[in-house]
N, C-alpha and C positions, 0 to 999 in steps of 0.2 A: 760357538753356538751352532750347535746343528741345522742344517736345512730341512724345511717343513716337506713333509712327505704328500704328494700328490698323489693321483689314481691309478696312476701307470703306477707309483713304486708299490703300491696296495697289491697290485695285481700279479706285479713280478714279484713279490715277495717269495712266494712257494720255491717257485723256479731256482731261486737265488739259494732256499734253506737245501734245496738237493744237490744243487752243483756246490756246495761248501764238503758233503762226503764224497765228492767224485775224487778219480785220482788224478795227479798232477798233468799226465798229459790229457786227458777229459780237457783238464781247466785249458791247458795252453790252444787245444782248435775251440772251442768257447771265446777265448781271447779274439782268435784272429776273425771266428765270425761276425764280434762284437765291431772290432773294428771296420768291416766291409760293412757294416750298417750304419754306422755314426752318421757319415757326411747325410748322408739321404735323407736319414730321420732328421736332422738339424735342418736340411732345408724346408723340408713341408713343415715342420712345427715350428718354426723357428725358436727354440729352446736355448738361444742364449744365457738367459740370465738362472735357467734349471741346474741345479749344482750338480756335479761330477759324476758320483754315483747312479745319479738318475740318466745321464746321457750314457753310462757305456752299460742301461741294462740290454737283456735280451733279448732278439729280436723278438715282434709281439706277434701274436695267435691272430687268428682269423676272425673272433668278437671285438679283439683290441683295435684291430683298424677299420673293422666296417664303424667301429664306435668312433673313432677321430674323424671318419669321412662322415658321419652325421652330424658332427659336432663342428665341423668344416664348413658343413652348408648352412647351417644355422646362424654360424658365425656372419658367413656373407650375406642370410637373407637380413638377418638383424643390422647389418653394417658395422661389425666390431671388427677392430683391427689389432696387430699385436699381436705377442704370446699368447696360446691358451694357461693360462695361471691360476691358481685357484680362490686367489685373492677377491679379483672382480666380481666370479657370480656369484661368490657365498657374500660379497656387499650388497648387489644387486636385489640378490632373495630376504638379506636383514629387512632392506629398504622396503620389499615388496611387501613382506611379511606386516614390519610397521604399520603400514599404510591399513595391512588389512585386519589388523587388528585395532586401529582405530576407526576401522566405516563399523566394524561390529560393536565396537562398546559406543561407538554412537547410536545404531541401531537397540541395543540393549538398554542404552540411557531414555533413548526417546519412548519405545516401550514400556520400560517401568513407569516412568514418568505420565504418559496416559493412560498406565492401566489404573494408576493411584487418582488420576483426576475419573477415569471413569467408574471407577468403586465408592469416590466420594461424590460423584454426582447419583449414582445408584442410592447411596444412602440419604441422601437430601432428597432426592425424589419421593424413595420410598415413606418415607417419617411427613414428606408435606401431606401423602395421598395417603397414609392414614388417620393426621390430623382433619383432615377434610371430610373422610367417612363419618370418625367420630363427634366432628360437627355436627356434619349433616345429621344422624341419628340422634346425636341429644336436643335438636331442635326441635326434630317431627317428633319424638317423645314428651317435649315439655309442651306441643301445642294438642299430643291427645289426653295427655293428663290435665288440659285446662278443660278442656272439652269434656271430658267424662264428668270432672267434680262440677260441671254446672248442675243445677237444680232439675233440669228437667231432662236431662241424662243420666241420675238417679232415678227421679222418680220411673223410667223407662223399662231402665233394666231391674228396679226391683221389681215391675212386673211382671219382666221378663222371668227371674229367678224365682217367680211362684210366692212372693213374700208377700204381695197384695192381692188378695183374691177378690176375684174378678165381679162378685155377686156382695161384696164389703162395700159399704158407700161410705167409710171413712176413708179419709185419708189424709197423711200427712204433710204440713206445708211449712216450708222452712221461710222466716223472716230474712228479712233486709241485717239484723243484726245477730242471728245466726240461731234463735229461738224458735223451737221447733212445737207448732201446734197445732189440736185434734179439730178437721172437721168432720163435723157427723157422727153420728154413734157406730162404734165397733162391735162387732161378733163376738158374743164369747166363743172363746175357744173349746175347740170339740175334741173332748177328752176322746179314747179309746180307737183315736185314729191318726195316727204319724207315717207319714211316707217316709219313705226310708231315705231316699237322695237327698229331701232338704232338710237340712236343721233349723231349730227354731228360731236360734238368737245367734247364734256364730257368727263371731265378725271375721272373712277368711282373713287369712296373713297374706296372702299375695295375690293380686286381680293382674289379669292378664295382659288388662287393657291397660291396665296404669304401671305395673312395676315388669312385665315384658315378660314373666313367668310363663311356663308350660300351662298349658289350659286343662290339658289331660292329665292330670295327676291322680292316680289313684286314692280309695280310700283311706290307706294309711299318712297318707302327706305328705310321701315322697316325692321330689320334685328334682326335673334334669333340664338343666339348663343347658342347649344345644346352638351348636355356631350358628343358627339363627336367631338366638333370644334380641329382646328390644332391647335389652340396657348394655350399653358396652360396657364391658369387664378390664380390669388389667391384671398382672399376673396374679398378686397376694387375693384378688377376688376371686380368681379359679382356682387356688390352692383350699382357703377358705370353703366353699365351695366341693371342692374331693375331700375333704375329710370331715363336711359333714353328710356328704354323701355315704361315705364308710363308716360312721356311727348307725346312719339308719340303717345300712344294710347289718349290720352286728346285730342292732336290734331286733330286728326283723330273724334273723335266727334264731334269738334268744326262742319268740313267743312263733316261730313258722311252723311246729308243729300242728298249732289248730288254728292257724290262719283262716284256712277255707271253714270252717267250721262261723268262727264268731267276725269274719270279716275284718280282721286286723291287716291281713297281707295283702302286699299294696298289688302281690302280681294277681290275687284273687279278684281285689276291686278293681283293677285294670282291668281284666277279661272279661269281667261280666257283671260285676256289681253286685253290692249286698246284697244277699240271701234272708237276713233275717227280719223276723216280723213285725208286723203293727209297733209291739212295746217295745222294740228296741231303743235305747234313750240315747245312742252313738253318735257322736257329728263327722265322726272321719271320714263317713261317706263324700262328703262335700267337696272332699279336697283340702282340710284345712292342713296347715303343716302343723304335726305333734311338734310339742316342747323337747327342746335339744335333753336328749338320754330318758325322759319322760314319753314312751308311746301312746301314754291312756290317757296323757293329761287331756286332751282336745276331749275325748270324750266327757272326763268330769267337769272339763270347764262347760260345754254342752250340756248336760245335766244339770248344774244348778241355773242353766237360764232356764231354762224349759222346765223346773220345779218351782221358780218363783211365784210365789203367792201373789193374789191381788186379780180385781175384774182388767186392768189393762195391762198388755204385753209390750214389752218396747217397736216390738215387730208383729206384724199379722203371721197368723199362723201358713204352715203351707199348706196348697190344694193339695186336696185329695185324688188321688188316685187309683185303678185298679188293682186288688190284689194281685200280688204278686207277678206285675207289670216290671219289667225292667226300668230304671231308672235311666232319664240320656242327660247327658252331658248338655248346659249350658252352652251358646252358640257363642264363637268366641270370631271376634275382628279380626280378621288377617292384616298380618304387620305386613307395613310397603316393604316394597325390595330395593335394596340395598341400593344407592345410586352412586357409587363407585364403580369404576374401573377396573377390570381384571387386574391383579395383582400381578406385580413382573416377577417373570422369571430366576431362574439361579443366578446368583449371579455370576458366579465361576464361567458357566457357559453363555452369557453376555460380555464378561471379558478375552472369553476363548475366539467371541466372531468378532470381538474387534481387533484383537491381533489379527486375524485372518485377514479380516479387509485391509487394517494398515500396511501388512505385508504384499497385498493387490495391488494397493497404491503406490508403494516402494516401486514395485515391480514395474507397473505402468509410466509412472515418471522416469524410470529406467528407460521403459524402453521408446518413453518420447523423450529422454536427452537423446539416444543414441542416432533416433530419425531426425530429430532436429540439427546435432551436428553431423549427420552424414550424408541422409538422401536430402534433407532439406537446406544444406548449407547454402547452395549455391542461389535458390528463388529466395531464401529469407535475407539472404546477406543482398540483391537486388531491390527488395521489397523496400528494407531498412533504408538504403539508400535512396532512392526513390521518394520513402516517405521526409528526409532532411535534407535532401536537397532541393533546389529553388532556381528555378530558370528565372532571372532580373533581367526586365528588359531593359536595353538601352536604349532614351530617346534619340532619333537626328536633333541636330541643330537646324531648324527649318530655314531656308535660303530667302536673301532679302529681293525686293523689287526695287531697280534703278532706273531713273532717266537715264534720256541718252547723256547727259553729262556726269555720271554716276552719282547723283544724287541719291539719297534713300528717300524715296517713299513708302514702305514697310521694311521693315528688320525686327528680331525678335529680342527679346530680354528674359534673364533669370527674374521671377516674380514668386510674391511668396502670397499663397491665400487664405488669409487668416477663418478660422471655424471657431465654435466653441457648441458645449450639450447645456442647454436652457435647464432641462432637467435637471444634471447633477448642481447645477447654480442653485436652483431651488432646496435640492437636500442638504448640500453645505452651509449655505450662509442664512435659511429658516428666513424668519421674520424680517430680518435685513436684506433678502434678495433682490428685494423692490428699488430700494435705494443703488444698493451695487451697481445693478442690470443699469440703471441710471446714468450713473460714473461712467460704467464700460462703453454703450454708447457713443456717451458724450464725447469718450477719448480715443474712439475706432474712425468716430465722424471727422472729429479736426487732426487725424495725419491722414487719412485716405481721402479727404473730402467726401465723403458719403453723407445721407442725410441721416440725421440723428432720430430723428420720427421713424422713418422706416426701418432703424437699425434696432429702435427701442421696441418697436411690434413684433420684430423675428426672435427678440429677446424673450417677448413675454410670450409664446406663443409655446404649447405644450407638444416639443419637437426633442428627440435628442441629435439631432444634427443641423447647423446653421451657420452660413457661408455669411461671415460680416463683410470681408471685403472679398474678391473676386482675383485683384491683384494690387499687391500692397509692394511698398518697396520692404527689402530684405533690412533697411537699418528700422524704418519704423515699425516693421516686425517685431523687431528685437524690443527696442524700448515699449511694445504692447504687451508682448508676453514677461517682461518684469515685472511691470506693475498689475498685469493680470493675469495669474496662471491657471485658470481654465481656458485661455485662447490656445489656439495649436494651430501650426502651423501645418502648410501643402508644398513641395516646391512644384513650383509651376514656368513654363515659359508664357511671357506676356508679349504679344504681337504687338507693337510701335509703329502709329502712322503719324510721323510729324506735320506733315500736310492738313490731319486733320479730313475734310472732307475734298482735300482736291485729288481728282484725277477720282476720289471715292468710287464711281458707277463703273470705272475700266478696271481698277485694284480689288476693288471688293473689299472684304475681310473674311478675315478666317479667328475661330475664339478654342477655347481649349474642350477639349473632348475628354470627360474624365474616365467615360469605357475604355479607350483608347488608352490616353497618358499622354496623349500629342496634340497638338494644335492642328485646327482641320480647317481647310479651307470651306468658305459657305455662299458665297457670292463670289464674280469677277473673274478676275484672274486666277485668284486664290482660291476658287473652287475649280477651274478649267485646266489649271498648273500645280494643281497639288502634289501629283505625284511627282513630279520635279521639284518642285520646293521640299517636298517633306525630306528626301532623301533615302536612307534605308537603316533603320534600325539594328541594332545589337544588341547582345546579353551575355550574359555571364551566367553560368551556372556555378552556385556555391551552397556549401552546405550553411547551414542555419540553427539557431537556437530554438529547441522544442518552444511553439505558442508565442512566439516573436519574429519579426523580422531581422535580428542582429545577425551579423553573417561576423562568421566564426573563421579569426584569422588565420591564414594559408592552407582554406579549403577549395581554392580555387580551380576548381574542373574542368569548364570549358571557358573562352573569353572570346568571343568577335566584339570590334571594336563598331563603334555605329558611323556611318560614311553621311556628312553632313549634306545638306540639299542644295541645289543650286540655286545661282543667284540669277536673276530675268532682269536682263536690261529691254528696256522699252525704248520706243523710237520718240516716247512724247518728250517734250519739253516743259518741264514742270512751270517755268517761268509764263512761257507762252498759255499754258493750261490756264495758270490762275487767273493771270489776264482776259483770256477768253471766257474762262468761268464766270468771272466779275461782272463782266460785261454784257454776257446774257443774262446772269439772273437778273441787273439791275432793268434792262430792256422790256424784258418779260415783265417786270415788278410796274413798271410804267406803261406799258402798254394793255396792262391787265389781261394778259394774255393766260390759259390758262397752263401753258409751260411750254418748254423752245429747246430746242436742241442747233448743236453749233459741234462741226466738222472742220480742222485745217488740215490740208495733206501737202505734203512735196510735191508738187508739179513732176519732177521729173523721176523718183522713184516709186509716188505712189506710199512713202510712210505718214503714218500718221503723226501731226506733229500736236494735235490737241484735238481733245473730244469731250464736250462738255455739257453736263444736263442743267438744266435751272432748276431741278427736282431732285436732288441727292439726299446725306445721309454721311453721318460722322462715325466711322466705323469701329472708335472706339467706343461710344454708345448704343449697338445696336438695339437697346431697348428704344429706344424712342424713335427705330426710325420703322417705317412703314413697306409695305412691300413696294408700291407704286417707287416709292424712293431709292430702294435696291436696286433696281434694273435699271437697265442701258437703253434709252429709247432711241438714241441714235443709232442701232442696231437692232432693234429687238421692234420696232413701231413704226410697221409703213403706214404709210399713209399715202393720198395722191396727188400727185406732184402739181397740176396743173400746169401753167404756160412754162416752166423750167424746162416741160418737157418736148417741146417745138425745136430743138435742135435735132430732136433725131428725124423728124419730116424735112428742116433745111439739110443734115449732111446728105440724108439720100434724095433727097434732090441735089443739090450739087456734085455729089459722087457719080450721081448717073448721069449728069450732063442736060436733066429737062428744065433746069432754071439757073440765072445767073442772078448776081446780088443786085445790079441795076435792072432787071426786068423790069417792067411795069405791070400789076393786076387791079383791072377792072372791080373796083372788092364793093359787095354791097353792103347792106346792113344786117342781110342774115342769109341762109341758104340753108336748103330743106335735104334731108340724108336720109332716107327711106321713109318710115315715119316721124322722126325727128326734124326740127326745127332750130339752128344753131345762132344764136345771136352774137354780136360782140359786146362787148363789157358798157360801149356805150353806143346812143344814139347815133345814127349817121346814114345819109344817102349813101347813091356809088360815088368812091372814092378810089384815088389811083396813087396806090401806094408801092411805091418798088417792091422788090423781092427783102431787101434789108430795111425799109419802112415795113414793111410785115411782120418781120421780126422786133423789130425796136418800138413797134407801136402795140405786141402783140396781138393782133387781129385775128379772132377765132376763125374768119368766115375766110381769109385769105390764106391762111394754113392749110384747112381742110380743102379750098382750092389748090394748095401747089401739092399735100400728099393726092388728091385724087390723079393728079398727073404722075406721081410716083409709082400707084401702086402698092396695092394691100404685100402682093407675096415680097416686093423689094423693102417695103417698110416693117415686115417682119423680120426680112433678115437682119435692117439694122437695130432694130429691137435686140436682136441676138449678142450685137457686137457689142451692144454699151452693154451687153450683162445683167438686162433689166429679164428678172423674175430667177434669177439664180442667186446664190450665198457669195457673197466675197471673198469670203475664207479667211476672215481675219482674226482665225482664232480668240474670240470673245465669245461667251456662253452667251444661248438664246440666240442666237442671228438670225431673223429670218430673211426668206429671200423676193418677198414682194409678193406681186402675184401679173399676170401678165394672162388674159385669155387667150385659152388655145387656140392655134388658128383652124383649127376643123370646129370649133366653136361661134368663131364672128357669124351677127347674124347682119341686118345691111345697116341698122343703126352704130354699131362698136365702130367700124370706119369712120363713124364721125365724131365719135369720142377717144380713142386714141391718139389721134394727131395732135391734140391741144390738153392732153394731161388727165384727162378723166376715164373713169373705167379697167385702171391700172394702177401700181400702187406699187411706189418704191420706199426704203429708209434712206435718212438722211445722209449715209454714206455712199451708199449706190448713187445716189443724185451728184456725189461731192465728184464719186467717180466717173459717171459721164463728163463730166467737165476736165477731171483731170488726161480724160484721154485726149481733148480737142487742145489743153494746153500742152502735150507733149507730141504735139506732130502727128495727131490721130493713134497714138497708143497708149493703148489703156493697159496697168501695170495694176493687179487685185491689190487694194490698201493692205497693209501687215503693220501691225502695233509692235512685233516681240523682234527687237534688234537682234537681239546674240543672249547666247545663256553663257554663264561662268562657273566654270567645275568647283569639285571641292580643292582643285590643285592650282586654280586658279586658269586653267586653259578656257578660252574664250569659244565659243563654237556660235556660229554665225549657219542661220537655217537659208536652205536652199532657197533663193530668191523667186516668186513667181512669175508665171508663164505670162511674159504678153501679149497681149494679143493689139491687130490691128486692126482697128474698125476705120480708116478713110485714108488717106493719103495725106503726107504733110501739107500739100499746096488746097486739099479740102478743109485741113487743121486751120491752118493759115488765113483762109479766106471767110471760115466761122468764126475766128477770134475778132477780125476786124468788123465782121456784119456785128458781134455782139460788142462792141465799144458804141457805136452807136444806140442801147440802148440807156447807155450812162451820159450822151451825149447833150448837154445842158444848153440848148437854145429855144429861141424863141417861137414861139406856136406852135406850127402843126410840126416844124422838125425834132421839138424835145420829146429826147426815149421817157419810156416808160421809168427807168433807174436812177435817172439824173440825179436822185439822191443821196445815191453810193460813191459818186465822183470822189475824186480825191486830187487835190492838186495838185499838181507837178508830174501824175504820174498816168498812164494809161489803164485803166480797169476793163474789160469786158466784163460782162456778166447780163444775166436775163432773170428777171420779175416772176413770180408763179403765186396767180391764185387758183385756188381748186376750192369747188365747194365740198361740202359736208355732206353726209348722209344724216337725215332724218330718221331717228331710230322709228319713229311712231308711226311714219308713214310708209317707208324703205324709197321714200326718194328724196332728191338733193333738196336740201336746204338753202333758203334764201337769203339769210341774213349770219352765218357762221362760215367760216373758210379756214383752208391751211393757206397760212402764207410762205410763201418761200422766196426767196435769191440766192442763182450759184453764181458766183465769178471767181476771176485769177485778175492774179498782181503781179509785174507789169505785165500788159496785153500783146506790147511786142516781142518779149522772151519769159514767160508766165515764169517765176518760182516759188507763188502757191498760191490753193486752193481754199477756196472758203464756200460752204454750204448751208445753208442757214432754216431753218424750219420754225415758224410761228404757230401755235394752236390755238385756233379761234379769237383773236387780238380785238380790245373793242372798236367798234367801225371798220375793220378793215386796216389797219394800219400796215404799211407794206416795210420789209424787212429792208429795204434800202438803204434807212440810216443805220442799219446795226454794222452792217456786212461795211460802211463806211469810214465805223468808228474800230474795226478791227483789221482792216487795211491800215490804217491808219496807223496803227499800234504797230503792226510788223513791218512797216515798212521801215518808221522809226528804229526801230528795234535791229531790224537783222541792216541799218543802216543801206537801204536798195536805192542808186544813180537815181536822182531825177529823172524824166527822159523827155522827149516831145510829146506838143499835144497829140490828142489823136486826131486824125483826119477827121472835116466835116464830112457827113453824110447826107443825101437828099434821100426825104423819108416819104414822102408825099410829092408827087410829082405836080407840076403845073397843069 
């Protein structure tokens, strides 16, 4: 088999046929040329597998190799490697070739293809739009041919046409049954006068107005029916039509020698109308059409009407006229214009402009693939992606609150919230929806516990969305949407407060947020630690199913995982909570009070170990609870303290050194402070009651005697030190800070109402905390509720402990804890304190009494018969480890907080198991 000849052997061919006559040594340095070229050329082409003959041709010309270095670079711009062989581009070109002769016989398929649909809708177009013309004209023709044969559209135009004259008083009248008769006597007819235009009795053969004919038709009766005649034609009536047009014209030669003479030729009675006189007996003037090959017949038929014997004529004769007066043409109706649409064009060049344009459009889709994948790839392939992919957020898991014993009092749960569309109930189940909606209900009510009534109103009510339950458990989910599959489900997280409403006013609640997707805190804690609790959300970005949320598996783009919230351990004691809780609302409930609040702290850190309102609120029902019930009034609701707050005129008295606990004061029944007037609580001469009978009996009028010995600017500082008119910082929402007149404000009355509780105004925790600074040795540590937070890792972090402060000295601590045991000191007459009812057996109590009146809103002064009640004390009095603060609002009569604070020593003492210890010392309260 020979070797296939490439372009190099094409080329050397020549070369080859003249060295075959050279002579032998020619060939032999030919040879040795051939050989000094071989290796060279086999490296740049690499032409291994080129057979023999083609590698020892000779060396090649100066087009040969600028042609391989063209074909060299082409090679490398294209990326082809290998031989150059002739194999590959003559595939290459087959393939190209293919390709392009299948985009042309597609292009030629799709061409033919609508030139055949646009020649076929040309010709259904055309044939509808002349069905429609010839409609329209044979309608408006059959309503003026009704119109002409009516009776008095005759009788009009015989007028018109001179057949009635005008000076005749007959005339003819056509019956109901189509009998035609004479009123009046007629004219005889007047011989020796015939106008030449009208004939006597001639019935024409074709009226203008009724069969669409030429109006102008000459004498002889020729008649040309022109692309505007009334009656549409089709073809066999236009042939019809030209060959009887070409009879009359024959005829018309036959006798057009003396046309013009006797008015036979119709181009004579066209131009100018018969000539001939009075006797002429002709009707052709008229216009009538001669008898087909017959031109005279109209006349003879004319003749014998107009000879018929007899006094009456079928027809009145015609007016008269002036001699040799031209005769005019009948007035003839103009036919409507045609109410068709210009006719389409050719259609050859209707099909020539829409190749054009299809070829535009080719071209333009052209050359938006080529923008689309080229300049446009990179923003549409972003776009695309963009518009399927889905940023999914991830929720936190929201972080629980704990006692300090890590009990839960909120934690969260997986919850499912059941919906359904009222609407689409009504369009599926019709007539039976009533009943359904019934069922549904009845069986959303008894696994959620929801109310059936209410569930059956959001039923009926014309919504397409309706939340039956809020949070439902995830199994009786399931068994709702079995038995009813228009329910659908939400997942949701459900916040859990096992408690119920204890610790409620400090925990708050927090409900789901469905803008969000998370659970938001709204009161309490839960609104003041939210962003702690929530933690920090995640998402995923994935791509998606067009008009769905499925996310379309290992489309997964981006991922951050969501970092869960931390957990808040609190300093309270849930146990001690509930108890405390119980205890005031029962108090409050018996006292008719109109609500109390109750404080225990740690004596010696300062945390809080219960905090409890008698006004709360179940936080899993926040429908029912009220705002008053939401807040914290043990932080949030000063009020003014009264005699609680005469400890701060004894420390600075005894800090400064101007009174001792046994002094003796002179105390009257009342004493006058600029224009104020101060009474004690009760009746009484001068009495002489020590310095700690003044405090145990609380005597208004002996207070404001030992602060006058103090000193306004010294009893302000220690207003400073117990922290009265500042926030505690106990991180709880709403705290406020009391209020405390400025002292560039006292006027000479405020000196006498601040020593004994009035005209100032602390919360029930501020109060708890004066007292806990006289139980820990004169220092006062700001209460703090939040123990330690717990990471999502579990690490524990304990918040930076607060600032103490020292408001008196231990041996001042020391000697107010013992002056206040004497007010719980249960003896007989004038020595029983004021508290005796807070005592507690076995165990030593201080603490002090506080009533404060009321503001009269009506009047803006103090009210006579309403008070805050209050009592602070510690347990035990010799080494306090805790506090208790107690606040009464408006209690009936006056009932003093003494047994509350009694029966909740009581409880903790019990409870945290605290030594008996000794009595307390008597005190003398009243001297002899």
């Amino acid at each position: 088999m020979s070797a296939p000849v490439t372009e190099r052997q094409h080329v050397a061919a020549p070369a080859r046929a003249r060295r075959s006559s050279q002579v032998p040594a020619q060939r032999a340095r030919d040879r040795r040329a051939r050989a000094a070229t071989v290796p060279a050329q086999r490296s740049r082409t690499a032409t291994a597998a080129v057979p023999r003959t083609t590698r020892a041709a000779a060396p090649r010309t100066a087009a040969q190799r600028a042609y391989a270095r063209r074909d060299d670079r082409l090679r490398r711009v294209v990326g082809v490697r290998g031989p150059r062989t002739g194999a590959a581009p003559a595939g290459r070109a087959q393939f190209v070739l293919l390709v392009m002769v299948l985009l042309a016989a597609g292009l030629v398929a799709t061409l033919w293809l609508s030139t055949a649909a646009a020649a076929d809708s040309y010709r259904l177009q055309d044939a509808g739009t002349r069905t429609r013309d010839l409609t329209e004209q044979s309608e408006m023709l059959r309503k003026q041919v009704a119109a002409l044969d009516a009776a008095p559209a005759l009788a009009q135009r015989a007028t018109q046409l001179g057949m009635v004259p005008a000076d005749d008083p007959a005339r003819l009248v056509v019956a109901a049954d189509g009998s035609v008769t004479v009123v009046g006597t007629p004219a005889a007819a007047r011989r020796g006068h015939r106008p030449g235009p009208a004939a006597p009795a001639a019935r024409p053969a074709c009226r203008p107005e009724r069969h669409g004919c030429a109006a102008g038709r000459g004498a002889g009766g020729s008649t040309a029916r022109g692309p505007g005649s009334g009656r549409p034609r089709g073809r066999s009536a236009r042939r019809r039509s030209a060959r009887r047009a070409a009879r009359r014209r024959a005829a018309g030669r036959r006798s057009g020698h003396d046309g013009a003479a006797d008015g036979r030729s119709g181009r004579g009675r066209a131009a100018g109308g018969p000539t001939r006189g009075p006797d002429s007996r002709s009707a052709r003037g008229r216009g009538h059409r001669p008898h087909r090959g017959r031109p005279d017949a109209g006349r003879r038929r004319g003749a014998r009407r107009t000879e018929r014997p007899g006094g009456l004529m079928p027809v009145a004769p015609p007016r008269s006229r002036p001699a040799g007066a031209a005769r005019t043409p009948p007035p003839r109706r103009p036919l409507p214009p045609r109410q068709s649409g210009a006719r389409p064009g050719d259609p050859a060049r209707r099909l020539k402009i829409g190749r054009l344009l299809l070829v535009v459009l080719l071209g333009l889709s052209l050359v938006k693939l080529v923008g689309v994948q080229t300049i446009q790839s990179a923003s549409l392939t972003a776009s695309s992606e963009k518009q399927r992919t889905t940023r999914i957020p991830l929720p936190a898991e929201r972080g629980s609150i704990l006692d300090r014993n890590g009990t839960p009092l909120a934690f969260s749960t997986e919850a499912d919230a059941l919906t359904t569309n009222p609407r689409l109930i009504n369009q599926q189940k019709g007539a039976g929806a009533a009943a359904y909606k019934q069922q549904l209900a009845t069986a959303v009510a008894e696994r959620t516990g929801g109310d059936p009534n209410a569930l059956l109103a959001a039923l009926n009510s014309d919504k397409g969305y309706v939340v039956l339950a809020p949070l439902a458990d995830p199994a009786a989910a399931r068994d709702l949407q079995a038995r009813f599959p228009e329910i659908a489900e939400e997942k949701r997280e459900a916040r859990q407060y096992p408690g119920g409403s204890l610790a409620a006013n400090v925990i708050g609640a927090a409900s789901w947020n469905s803008g969000d997707g998370k659970l938001t805190g709204l009161v309490g804690l839960e609104s003041s630690q939210d962003a702690l609790l929530s933690g920090t959300d995640g998402y995923e970005v994935v791509d998606t199913a067009e008009g769905s949320s499925a996310i379309i598996p290992g489309t997964t783009r981006a991922q951050q995982a969501a970092v869960p919230g931390s957990d808040i351990e609190l300093t309270i004691d849930s146990d001690m909570q509930y108890t405390i809780q119980q205890q005031l609302q029962a108090y409050v409930t018996k006292t008719k009070a109109k609500d109390g609040t109750a404080v225990v702290l740690d004596a010696k850190t300062g945390e809080v170990l219960a905090l409890a309102n008698s006004d709360t609120f179940d936080p899993t029902n926040l429908a029912g609870a009220t705002a008053a019930s939401m807040g914290n009034e043990a932080v949030t609701t000063p009020y003014e303290p009264g005699s609680v707050n005469k400890i701060v005129t004894m420390s600075a008295a005894l800090e400064s050194g101007v009174a001792k606990p046994d002094d003796v004061l002179d105390v009257p029944g009342s004493i006058k402070v600029a224009d104020r007037t101060i009474n004690d609580a009760w009746s009484h001469g001068l009495d002489h009651y020590t310095l700690t009978g003044v405090l145990a009996k609380s005597s208004n009028v002996g207070t404001i005697m030992t602060a006058q010995k103090v000193g306004e600017d010294r009893f302000w500082d220690m207003l400073n030190r117990y922290g009265l008119g500042q926030k505690t910082g106990i991180g709880l929402p709403g705290e406020s800070s009391g209020r405390v007149p400025p002292r560039d404000q006292w006027s000479g009355s405020t000196f006498g109402n601040l020593p004994i509780g009035q005209g100032l105004s602390m919360t029930v925790l501020q109060m708890a905390g004066m007292y806990q600074a006289v139980a820990n040795d004169g220092v006062r540590i700001p209460p703090r509720i939040v123990a330690a937070t717990i990471g999502p890792n579990g690490e524990r972090t304990v918040p930076p402990p607060p600032q103490p402060v020292q408001v008196v000295s231990p041996q001042t601590a020391a000697t107010l804890r013992t002056m206040l045991t004497a007010v719980t000191q249960d003896a007989k007459g004038v020595q029983r304190g004021t508290g005796a009812a807070a005592a507690v057996p076995g165990y030593q109590v201080a603490g002090k009494t506080g009533t404060a009146q009321q503001v009269n809103p009506a009047c803006g002064c103090y009210a006579s018969s309403t008070y805050w009640i209050t009592f602070a004390g510690m347990l035990p009095a010799q080494d306090p480890r805790f506090v208790i603060g107690i606040m009464l609002d408006a209690p009936a009569g006056g009932a003093s907080a003494a047994p509350l604070f009694h029966d909740m020593a009581s409880y903790i003492a019990a409870r945290e198991q605290i030594p008996v210890g000794p009595p307390a010392p008597y005190q003398e309260l009243v001297a002899p």
